[in-house]
N, C-alpha and C positions, 0 to 999 in steps of 0.2 A: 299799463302794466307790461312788464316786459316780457318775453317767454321764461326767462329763466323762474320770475316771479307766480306767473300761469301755473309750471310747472311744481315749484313748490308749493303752492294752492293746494293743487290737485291732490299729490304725496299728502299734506297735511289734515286732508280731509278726508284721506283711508283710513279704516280703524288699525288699531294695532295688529291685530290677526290678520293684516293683510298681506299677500305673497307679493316678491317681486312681478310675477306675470299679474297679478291685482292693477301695480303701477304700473307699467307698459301698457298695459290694456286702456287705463285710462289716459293717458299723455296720448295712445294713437286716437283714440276717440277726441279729445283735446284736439289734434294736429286734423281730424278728417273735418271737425267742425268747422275751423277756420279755412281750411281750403272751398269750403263750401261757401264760407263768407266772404271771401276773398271772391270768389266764381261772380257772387252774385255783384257786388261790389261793380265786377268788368262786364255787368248786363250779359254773364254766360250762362244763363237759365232760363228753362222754360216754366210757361202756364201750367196747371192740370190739367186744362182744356187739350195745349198742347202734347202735352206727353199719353195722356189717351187716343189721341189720334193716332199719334208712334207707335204706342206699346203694341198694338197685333204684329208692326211688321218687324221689332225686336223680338217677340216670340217666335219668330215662324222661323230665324236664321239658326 
């Protein structure tokens, strides 16, 4: 499916009451997911394991 297709999905699957920021909202959700599939795709993620280890010393900055 191409994006432009994704994209019309998405719009088609709003209700009619839905606002322009409704679509955008969903297309960036749309576009954050795949970058995350894409992330993972190039082995650029971590475990839970590993990001519990992280998280204190991300909080502390």
């Amino acid at each position: 499916m191409s994006v432009k297709d994704v994209a019309h999905a998405a719009i088609d699957a709003l209700p009619d009451t839905a606002s322009l920021q409704d679509a955008a909202d969903r297309i960036a959700l749309l576009a954050a997911l795949e970058k995350g599939r894409q992330a993972v795709r190039e082995g650029r993620w971590k475990s839970q394991e590993e990001v519990e280890k992280l998280l204190p010393s991300w909080l502390e900055k």
